[in-house]
N, C-alpha and C positions, 0 to 999 in steps of 0.2 A: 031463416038461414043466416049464418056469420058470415061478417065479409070480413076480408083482410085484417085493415081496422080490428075488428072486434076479437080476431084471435093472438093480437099481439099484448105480452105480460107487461110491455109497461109503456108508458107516457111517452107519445114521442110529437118533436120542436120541428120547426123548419128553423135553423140557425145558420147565421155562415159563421162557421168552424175552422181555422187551419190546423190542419194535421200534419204532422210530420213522420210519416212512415219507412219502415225497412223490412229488411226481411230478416226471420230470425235467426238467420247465422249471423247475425250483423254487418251484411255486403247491401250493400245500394242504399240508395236514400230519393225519399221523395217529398214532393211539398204536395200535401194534397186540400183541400177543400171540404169540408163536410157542408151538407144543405140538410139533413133529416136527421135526427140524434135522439139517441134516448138513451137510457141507463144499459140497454144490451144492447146496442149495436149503434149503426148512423149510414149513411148511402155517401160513400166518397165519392167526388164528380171528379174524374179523369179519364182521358184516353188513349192512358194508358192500363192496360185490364189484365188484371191476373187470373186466374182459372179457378171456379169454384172448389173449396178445402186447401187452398193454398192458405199459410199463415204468415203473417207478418204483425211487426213489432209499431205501436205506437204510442206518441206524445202529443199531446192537446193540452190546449188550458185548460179549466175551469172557472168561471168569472168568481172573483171571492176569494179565491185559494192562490197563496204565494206560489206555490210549487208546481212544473207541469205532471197530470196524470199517464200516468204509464201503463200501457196496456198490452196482451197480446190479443191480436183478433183473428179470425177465421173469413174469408172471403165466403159469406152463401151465396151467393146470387150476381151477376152481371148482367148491366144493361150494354147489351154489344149496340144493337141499330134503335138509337133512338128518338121519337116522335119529334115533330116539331115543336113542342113543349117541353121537350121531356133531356136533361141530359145525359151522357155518356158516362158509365160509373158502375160501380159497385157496392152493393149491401154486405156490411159487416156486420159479423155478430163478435164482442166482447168475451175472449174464455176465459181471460183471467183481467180483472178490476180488481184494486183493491175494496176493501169494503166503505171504507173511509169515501174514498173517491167515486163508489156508483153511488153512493148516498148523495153526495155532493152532486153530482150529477144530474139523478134522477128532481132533487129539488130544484137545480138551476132550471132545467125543461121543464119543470110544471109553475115556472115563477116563482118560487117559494124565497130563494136566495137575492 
């Protein structure tokens, strides 16, 4: 049987990440944390939670790269009540990455960069 793990398309880090999110009317702004990252998505830790398909805009580094990566991502998933291990946050998936930048990505999370 596949576990989680096993059905995800690509390589994913535990990193700490800042992100800088909004939404994509471009009203509000947020500083957020990434802990989990990969080339399509990463689990933002915050408590403040938006509702799954909700979209918003982000900005992250990339170690290597002068420039911040710009993405739009899609909210899948929220952790509303979480374990004593476990923090408060949301799973993003990536809709739009440039290609340049998931490339850059995907190598930083597997060490390559």
């Amino acid at each position: 049987m596949l576990t989680h793990e096993d059905k995800r398309r690509h390589a994913r880090r535990t990193l700490s990440v800042e992100f800088r999110a909004g939404g994509t009317d471009g009203l509000g702004a947020l500083e957020l944390s990434g802990a989990d990252l990969s080339a399509g998505g990463a689990f933002l830790v915050s408590d403040l939670l938006l509702e799954p398909g909700e979209m918003l805009s982000l900005e992250f580094q990339i170690a290597g790269r002068p420039a911040p990566a710009l993405a739009q991502a899609r909210v899948a998933w929220v952790r509303r009540f979480p374990g004593p291990e476990e923090p408060a946050g949301m799973g993003i998936e990536f809709v739009r990455l440039g290609k340049e930048e998931r490339a850059a990505l995907d190598a930083w999370v597997r060490g390559e960069s």
